[in-house]
N, CA and C atoms as a LAMMPS dump frame, in Angstrom:
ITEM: TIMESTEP
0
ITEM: NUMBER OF ATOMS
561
ITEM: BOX BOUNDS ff ff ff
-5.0000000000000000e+02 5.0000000000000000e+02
-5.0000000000000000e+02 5.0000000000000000e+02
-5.0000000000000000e+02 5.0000000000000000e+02
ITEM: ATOMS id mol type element x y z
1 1 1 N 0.854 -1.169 0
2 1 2 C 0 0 0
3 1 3 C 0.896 1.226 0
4 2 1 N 0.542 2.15 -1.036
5 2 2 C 0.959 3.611 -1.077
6 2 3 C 0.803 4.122 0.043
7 3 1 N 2.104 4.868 0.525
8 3 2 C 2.222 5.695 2.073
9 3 3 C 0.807 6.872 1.862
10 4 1 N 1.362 7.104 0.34
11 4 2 C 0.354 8.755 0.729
12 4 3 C -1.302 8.267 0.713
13 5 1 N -1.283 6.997 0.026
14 5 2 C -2.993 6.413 0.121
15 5 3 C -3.2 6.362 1.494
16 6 1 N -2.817 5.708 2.538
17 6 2 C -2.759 5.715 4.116
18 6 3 C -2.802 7.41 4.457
19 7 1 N -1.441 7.905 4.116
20 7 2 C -1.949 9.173 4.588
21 7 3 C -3.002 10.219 4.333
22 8 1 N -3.638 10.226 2.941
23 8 2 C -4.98 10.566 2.772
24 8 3 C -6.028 10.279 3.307
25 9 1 N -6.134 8.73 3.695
26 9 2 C -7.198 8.035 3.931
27 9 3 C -7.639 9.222 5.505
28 10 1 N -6.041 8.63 6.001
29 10 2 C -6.191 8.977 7.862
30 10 3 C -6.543 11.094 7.489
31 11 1 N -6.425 11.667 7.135
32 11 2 C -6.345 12.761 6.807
33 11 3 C -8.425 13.405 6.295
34 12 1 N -8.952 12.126 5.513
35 12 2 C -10.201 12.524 5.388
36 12 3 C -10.911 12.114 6.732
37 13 1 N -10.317 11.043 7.304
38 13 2 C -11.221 10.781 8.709
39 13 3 C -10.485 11.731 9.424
40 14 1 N -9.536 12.373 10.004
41 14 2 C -9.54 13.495 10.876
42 14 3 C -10.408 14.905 10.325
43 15 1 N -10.344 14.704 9.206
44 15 2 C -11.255 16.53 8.868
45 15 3 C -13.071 15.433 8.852
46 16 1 N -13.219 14.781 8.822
47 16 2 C -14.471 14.3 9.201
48 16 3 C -14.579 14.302 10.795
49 17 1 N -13.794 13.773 11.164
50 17 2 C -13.886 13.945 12.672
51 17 3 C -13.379 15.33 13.254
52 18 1 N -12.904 16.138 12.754
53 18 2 C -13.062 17.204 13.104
54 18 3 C -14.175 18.405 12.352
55 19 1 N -14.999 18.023 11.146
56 19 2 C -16.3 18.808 10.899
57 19 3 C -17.468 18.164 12.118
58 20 1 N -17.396 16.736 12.806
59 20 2 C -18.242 16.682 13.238
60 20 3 C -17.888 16.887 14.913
61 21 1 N -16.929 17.531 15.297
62 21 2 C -16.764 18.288 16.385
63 21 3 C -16.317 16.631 17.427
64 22 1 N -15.755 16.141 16.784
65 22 2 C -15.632 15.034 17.972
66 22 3 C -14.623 15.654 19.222
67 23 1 N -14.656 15.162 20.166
68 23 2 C -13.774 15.487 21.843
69 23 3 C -12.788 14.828 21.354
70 24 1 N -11.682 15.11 22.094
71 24 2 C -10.798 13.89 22.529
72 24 3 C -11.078 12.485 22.699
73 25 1 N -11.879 12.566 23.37
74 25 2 C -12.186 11.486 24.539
75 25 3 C -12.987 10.094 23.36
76 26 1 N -13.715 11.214 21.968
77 26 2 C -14.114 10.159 21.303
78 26 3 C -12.732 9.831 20.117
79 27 1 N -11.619 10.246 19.826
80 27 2 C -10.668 9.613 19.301
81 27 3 C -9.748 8.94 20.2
82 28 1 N -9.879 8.758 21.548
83 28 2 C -9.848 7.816 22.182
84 28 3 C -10.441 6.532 22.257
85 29 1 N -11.701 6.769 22.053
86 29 2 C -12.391 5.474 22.379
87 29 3 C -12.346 4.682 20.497
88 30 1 N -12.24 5.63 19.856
89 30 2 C -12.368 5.313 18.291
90 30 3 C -10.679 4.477 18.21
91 31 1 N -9.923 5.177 18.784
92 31 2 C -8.909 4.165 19.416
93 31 3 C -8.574 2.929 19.558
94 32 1 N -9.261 2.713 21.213
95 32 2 C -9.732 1.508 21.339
96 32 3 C -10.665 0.389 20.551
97 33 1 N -11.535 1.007 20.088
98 33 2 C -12.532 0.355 19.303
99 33 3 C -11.797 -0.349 18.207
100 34 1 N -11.092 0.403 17.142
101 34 2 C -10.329 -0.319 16.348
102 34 3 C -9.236 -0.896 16.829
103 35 1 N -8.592 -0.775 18.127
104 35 2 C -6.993 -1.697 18.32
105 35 3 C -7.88 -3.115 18.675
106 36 1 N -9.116 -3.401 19.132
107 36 2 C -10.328 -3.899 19.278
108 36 3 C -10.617 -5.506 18.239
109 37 1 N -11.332 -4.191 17.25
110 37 2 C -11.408 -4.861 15.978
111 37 3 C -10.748 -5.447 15.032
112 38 1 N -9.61 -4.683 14.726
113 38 2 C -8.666 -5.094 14.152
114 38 3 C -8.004 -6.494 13.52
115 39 1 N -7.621 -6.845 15.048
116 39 2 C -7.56 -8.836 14.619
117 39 3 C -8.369 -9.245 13.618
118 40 1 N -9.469 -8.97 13.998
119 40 2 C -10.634 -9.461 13.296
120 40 3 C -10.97 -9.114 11.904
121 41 1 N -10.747 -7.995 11.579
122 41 2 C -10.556 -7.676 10.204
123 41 3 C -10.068 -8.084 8.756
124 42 1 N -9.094 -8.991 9.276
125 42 2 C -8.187 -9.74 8.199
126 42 3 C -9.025 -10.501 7.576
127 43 1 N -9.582 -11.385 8.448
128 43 2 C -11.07 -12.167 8.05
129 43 3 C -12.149 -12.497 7.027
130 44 1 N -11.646 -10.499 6.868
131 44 2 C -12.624 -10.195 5.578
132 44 3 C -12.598 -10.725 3.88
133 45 1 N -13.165 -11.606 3.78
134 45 2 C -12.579 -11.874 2.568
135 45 3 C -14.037 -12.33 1.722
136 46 1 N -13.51 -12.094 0.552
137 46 2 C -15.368 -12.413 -0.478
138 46 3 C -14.723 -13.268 -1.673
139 47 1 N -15.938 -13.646 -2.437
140 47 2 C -15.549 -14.185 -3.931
141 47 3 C -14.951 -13.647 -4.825
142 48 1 N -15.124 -12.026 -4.474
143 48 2 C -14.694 -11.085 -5.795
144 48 3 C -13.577 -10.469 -5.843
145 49 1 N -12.524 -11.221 -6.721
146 49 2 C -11.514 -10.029 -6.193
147 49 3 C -10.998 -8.649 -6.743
148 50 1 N -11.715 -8.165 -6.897
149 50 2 C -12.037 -6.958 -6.908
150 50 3 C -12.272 -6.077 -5.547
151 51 1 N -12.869 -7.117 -5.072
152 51 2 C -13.411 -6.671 -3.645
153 51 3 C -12.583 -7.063 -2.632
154 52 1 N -11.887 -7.713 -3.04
155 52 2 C -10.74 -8.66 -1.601
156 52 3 C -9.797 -7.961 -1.8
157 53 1 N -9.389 -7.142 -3.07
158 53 2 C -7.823 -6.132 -3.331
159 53 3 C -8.647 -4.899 -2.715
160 54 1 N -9.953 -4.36 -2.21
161 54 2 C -10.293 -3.377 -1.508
162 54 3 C -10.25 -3.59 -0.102
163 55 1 N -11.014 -4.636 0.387
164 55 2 C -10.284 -5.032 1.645
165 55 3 C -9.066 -5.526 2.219
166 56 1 N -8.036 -6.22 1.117
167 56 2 C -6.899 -5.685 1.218
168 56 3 C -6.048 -4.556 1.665
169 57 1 N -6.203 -3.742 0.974
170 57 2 C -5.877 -2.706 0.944
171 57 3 C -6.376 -1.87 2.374
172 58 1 N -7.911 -2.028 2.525
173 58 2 C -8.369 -1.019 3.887
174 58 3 C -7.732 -1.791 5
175 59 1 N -8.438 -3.396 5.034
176 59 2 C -8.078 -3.944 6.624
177 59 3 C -6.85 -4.604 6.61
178 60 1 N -6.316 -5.374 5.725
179 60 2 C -4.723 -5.874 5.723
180 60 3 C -4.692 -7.401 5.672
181 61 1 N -5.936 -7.969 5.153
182 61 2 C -6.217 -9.539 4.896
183 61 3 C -4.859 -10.27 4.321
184 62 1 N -4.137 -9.645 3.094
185 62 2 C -2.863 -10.374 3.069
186 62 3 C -1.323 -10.297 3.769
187 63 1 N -0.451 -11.292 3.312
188 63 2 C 0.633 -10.943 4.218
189 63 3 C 1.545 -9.763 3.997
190 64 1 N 1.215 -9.911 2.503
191 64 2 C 2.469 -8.896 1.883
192 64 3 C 1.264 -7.449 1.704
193 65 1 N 0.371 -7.365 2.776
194 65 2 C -0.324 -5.795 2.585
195 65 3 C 0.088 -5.716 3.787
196 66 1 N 1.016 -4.058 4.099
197 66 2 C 1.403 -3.375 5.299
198 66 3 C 0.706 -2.184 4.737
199 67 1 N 0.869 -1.535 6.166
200 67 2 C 0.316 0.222 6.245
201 67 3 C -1.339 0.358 5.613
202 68 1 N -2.014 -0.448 6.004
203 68 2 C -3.561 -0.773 5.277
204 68 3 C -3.966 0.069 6.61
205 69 1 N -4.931 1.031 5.633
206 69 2 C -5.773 2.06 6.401
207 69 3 C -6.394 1.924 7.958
208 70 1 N -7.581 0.96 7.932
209 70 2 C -8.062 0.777 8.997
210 70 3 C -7.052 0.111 10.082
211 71 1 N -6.767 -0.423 10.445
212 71 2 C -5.597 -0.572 11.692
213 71 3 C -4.751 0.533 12.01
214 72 1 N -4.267 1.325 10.797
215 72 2 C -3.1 2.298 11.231
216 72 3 C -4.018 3.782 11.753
217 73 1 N -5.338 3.722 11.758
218 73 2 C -6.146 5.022 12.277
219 73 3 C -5.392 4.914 13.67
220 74 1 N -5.67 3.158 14.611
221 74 2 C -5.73 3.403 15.698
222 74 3 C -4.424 3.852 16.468
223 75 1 N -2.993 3.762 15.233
224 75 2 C -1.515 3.605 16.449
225 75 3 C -2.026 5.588 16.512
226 76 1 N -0.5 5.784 17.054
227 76 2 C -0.334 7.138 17.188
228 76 3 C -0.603 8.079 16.247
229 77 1 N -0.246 7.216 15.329
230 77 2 C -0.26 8.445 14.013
231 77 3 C -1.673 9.022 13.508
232 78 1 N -2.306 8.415 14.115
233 78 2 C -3.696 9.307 13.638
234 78 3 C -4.468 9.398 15.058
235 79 1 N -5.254 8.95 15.361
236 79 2 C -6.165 9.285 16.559
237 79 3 C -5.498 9.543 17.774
238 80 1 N -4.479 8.517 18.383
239 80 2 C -3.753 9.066 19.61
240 80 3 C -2.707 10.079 19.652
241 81 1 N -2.279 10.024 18.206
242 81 2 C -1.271 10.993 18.117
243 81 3 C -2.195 12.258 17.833
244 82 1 N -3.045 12.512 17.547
245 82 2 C -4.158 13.91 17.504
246 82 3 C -4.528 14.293 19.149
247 83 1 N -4.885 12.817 19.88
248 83 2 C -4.562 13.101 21.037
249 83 3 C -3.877 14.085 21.86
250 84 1 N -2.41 13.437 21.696
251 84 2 C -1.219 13.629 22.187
252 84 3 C -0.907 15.042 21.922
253 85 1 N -1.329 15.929 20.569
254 85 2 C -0.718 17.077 19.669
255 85 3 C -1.859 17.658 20.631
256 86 1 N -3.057 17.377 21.142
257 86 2 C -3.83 18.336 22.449
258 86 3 C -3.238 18.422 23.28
259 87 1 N -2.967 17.553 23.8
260 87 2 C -1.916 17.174 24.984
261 87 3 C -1.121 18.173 25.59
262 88 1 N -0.035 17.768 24.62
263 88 2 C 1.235 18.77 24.151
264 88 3 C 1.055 20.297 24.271
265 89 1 N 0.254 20.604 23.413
266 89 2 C 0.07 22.044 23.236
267 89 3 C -0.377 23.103 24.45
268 90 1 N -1.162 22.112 25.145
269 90 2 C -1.496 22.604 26.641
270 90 3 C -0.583 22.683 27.786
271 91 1 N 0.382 22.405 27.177
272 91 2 C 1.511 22.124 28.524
273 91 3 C 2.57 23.068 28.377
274 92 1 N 2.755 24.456 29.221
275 92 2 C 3.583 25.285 29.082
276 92 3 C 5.146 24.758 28.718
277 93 1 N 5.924 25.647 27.941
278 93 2 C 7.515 25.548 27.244
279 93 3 C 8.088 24.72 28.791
280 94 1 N 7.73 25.386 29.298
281 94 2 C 8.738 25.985 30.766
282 94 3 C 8.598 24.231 31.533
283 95 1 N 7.393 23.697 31.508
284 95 2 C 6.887 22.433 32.292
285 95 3 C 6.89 21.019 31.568
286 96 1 N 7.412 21.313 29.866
287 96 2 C 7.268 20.347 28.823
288 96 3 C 8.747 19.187 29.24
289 97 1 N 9.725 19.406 30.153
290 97 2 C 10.459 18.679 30.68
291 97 3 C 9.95 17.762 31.676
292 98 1 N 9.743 18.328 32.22
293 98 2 C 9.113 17.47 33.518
294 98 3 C 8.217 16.719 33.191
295 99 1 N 7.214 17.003 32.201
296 99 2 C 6.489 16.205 31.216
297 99 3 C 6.747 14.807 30.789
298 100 1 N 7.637 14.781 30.052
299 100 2 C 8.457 14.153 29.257
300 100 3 C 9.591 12.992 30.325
301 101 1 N 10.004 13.899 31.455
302 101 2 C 10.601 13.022 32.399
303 101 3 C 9.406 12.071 32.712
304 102 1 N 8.117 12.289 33.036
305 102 2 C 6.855 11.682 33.97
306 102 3 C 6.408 10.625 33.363
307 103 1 N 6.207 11.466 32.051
308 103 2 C 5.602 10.429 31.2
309 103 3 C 6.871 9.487 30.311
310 104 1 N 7.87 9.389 30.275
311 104 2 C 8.811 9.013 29.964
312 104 3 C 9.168 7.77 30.872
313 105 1 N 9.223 7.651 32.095
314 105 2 C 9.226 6.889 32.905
315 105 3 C 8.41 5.555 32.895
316 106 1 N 7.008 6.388 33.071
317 106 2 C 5.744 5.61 33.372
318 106 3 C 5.859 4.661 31.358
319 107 1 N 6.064 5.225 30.561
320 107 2 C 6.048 4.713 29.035
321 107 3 C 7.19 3.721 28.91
322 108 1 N 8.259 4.165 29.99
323 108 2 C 9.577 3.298 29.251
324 108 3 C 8.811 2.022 29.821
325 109 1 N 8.556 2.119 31.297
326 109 2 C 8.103 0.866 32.311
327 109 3 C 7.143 -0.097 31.494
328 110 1 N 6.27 0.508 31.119
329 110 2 C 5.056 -0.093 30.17
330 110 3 C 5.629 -0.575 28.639
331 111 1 N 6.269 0.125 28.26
332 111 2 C 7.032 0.023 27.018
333 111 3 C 8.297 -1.538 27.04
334 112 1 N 8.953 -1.588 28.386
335 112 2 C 9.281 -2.947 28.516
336 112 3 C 8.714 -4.246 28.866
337 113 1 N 7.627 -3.582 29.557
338 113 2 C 6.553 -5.151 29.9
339 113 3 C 6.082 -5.872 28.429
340 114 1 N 5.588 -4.754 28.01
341 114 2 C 4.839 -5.199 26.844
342 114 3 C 5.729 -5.531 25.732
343 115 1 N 7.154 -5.386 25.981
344 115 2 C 8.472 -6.233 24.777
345 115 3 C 8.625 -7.264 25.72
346 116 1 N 8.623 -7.463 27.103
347 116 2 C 9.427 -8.321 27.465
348 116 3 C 7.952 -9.875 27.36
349 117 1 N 6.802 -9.284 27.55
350 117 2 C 6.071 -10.395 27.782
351 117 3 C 5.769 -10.724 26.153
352 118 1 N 6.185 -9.933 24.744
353 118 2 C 5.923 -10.648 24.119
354 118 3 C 7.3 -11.493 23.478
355 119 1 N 8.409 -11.288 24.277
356 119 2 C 9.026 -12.451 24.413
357 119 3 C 9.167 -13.38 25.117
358 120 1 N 8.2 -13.557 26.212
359 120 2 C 7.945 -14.515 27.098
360 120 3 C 6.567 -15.4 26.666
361 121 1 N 6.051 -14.982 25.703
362 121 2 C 4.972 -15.198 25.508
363 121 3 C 5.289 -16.366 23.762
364 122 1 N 6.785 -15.726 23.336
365 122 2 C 6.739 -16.2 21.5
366 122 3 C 8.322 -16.32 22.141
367 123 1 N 9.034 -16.985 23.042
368 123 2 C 9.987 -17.621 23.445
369 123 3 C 10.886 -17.746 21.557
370 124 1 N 10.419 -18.707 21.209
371 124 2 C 10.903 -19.041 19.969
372 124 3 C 11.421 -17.927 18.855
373 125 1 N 12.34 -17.77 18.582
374 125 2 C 12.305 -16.885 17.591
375 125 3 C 11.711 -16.896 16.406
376 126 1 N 11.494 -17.39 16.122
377 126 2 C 10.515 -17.609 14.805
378 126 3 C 8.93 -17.128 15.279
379 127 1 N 8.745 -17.541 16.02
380 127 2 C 7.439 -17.44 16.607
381 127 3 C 7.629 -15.876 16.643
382 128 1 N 8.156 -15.037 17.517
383 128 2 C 8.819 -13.997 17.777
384 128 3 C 8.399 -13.238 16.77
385 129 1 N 9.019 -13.868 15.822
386 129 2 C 9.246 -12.88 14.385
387 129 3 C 7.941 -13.163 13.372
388 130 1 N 7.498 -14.12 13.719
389 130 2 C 6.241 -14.15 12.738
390 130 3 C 4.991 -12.841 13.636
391 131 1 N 5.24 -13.017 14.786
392 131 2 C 4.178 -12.506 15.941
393 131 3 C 4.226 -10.876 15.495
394 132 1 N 5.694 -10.774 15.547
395 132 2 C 5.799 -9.213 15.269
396 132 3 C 5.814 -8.542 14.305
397 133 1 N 5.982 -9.266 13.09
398 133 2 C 5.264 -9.213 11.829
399 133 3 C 4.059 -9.235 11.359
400 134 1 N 2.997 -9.951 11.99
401 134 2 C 1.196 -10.079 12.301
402 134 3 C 1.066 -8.698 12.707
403 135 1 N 1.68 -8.708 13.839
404 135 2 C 1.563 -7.116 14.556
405 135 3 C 1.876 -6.176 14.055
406 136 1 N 3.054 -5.676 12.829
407 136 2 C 3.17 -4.597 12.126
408 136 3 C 2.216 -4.612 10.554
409 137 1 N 1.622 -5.706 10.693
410 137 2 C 0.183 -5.555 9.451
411 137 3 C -0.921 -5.287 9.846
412 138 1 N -1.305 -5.941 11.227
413 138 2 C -2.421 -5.477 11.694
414 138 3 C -2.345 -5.093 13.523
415 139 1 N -2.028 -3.963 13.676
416 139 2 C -1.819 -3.919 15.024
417 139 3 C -3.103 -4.428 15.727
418 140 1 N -2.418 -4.713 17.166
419 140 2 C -4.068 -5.121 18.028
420 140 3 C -3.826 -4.018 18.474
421 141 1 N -4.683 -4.103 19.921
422 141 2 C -4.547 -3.119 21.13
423 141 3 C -3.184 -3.162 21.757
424 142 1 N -2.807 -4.305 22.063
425 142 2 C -1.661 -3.865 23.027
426 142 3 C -0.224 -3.835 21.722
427 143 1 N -0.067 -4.038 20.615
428 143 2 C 0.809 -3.294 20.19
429 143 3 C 0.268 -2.024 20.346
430 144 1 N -0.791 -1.411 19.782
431 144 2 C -0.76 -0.087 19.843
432 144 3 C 0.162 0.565 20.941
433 145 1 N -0.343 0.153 22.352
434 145 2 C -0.111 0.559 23.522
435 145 3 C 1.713 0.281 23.645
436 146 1 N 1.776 -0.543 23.103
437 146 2 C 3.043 -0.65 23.217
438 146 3 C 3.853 -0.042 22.85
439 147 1 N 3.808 0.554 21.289
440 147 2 C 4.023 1.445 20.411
441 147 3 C 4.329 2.751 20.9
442 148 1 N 3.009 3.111 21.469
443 148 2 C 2.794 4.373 21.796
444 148 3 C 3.664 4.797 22.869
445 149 1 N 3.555 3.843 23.943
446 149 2 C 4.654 4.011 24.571
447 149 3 C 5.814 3.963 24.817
448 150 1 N 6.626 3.475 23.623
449 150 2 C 8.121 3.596 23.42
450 150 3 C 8.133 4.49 22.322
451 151 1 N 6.881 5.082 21.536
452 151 2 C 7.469 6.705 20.859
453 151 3 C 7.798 7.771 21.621
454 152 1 N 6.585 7.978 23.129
455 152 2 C 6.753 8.363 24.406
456 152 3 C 8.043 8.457 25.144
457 153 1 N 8.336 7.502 25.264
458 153 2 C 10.196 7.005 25.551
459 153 3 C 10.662 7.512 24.351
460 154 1 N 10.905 7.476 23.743
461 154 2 C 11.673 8.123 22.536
462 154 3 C 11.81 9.232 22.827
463 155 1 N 10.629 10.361 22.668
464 155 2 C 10.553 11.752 23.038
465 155 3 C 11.454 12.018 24.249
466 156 1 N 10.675 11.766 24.981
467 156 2 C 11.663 12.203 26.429
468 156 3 C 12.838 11.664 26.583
469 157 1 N 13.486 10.677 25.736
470 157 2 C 15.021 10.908 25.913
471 157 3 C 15.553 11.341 24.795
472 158 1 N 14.686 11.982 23.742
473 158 2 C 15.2 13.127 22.951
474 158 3 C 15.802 14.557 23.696
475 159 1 N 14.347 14.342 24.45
476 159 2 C 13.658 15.887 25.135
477 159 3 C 15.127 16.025 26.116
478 160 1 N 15.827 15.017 26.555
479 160 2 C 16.463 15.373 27.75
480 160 3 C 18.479 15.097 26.707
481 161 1 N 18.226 14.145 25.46
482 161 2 C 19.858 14.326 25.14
483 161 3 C 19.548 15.708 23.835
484 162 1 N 19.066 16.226 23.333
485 162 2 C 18.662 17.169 22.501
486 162 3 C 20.071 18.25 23.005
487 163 1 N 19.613 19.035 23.827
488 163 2 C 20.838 20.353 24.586
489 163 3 C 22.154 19.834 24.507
490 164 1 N 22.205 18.573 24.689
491 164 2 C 23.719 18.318 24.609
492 164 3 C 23.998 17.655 23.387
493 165 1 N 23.092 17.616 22.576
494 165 2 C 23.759 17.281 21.051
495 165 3 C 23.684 18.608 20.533
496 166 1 N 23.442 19.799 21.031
497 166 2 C 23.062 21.131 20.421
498 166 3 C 24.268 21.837 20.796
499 167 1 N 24.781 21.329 21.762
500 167 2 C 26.451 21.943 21.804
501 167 3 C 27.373 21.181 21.132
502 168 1 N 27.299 20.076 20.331
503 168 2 C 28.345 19.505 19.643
504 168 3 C 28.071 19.718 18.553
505 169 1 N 28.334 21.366 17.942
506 169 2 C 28.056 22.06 16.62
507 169 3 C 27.718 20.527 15.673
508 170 1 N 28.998 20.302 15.08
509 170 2 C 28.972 19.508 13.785
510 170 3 C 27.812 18.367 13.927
511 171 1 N 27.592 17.854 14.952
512 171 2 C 26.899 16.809 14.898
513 171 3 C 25.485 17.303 14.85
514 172 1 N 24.879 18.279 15.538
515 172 2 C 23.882 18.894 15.306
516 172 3 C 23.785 19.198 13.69
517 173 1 N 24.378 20.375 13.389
518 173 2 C 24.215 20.837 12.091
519 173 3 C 23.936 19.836 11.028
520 174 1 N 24.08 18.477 11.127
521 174 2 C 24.288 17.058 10.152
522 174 3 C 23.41 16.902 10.661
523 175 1 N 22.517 16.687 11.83
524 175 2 C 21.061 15.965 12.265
525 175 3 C 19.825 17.048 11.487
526 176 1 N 20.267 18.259 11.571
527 176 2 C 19.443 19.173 11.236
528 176 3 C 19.604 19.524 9.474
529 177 1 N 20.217 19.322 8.819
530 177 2 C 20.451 18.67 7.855
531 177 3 C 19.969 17.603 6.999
532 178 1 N 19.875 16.635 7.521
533 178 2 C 19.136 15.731 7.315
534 178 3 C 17.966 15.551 7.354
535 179 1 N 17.806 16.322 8.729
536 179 2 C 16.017 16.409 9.017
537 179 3 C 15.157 17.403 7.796
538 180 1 N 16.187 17.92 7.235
539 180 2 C 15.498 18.997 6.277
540 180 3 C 15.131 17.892 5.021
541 181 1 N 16.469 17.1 4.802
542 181 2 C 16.711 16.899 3.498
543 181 3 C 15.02 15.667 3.283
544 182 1 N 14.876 14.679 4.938
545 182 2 C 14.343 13.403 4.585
546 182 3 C 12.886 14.309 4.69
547 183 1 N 12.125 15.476 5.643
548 183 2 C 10.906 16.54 5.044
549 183 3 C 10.637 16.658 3.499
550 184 1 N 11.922 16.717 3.134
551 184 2 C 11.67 17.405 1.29
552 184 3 C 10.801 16.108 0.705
553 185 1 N 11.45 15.216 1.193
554 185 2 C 10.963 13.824 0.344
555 185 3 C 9.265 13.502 0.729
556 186 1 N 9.319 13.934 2.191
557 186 2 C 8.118 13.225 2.298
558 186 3 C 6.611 14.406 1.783
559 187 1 N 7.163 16.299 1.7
560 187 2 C 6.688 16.962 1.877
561 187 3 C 5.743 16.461 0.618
């Protein structure tokens, strides 16, 4: 599946969900609902294929379909991460550390249970690797959660090595650099 087809898709359901005034609280639960459903989705399959390369494509019925619309509403990148961009914005410059320490913590903690039990859970590597492959075609709920919370961890130990990669000129100037160059591509 085309990145920018995913990113359109998620893009008409946020300006739908934002003409129809939804809260937070309901791209939360729209959230849940699909990390939910999801599993179940693959399922979908008919006589026509015509119709099975459309559900393909939306819910992620084959192996070799990644980034299929309906599952990827629920990770960060669309509903929790719309979340999160409320979140964020409400939280003064001055307090966005301490933030990031809090929730950084509480995400890394959660962020290792949920790696460590799904290697306690798919022992086998193969198993392992098929499991986490299922999971990057069709997330459930607790990848989501899992996800979410080691992008969380991510941030906040951006948030806290950031200043000190900002004094090692050259290495900065090459991160910032880059960050321009890989924008152009995706802009």
């Amino acid at each position: 599946v085309n990145i920018f087809f995913i990113s359109g898709m998620c893009y008409l359901v946020l300006a739908l969900y934002k003409k129809l005034n939804v809260k937070p609280g309901g791209y939360i639960i729209s959230a849940i609902v699909v990390g939910i459903v999801t599993p179940f989705t693959r399922l979908l399959v008919s006589d026509n294929q015509a119709l099975n390369w459309i559900l393909d494509m939306t819910f992620g019925g084959k192996g070799e379909t990644s980034f299929c619309f309906f599952p990827y509403l629920q990770v960060s990148y669309v509903f929790s991460g719309y979340v999160f961009a409320r979140v964020i914005r409400q939280i003064p410059e001055e307090e966005k550390g301490d933030f990031y320490k809090k929730s950084g913590i509480i995400c890394g903690v959660i962020a290792a249970v949920w790696f460590i039990s799904c290697i306690v859970l798919h022992p086998n590597v193969d198993d392992f690797f098929n499991y986490m492959l299922d999971q990057y075609r069709t997330p459930g709920l607790l990848k989501v959660i899992g996800s979410l919370c080691t992008i969380l961890l991510v941030f906040a130990i951006s948030f806290r090595v950031m200043p000190r990669i900002e004094k090692w000129k050259f290495g900065y100037n090459k991160l910032c650099f880059y960050s321009k160059q890989i924008s152009k591509m995706y802009a």
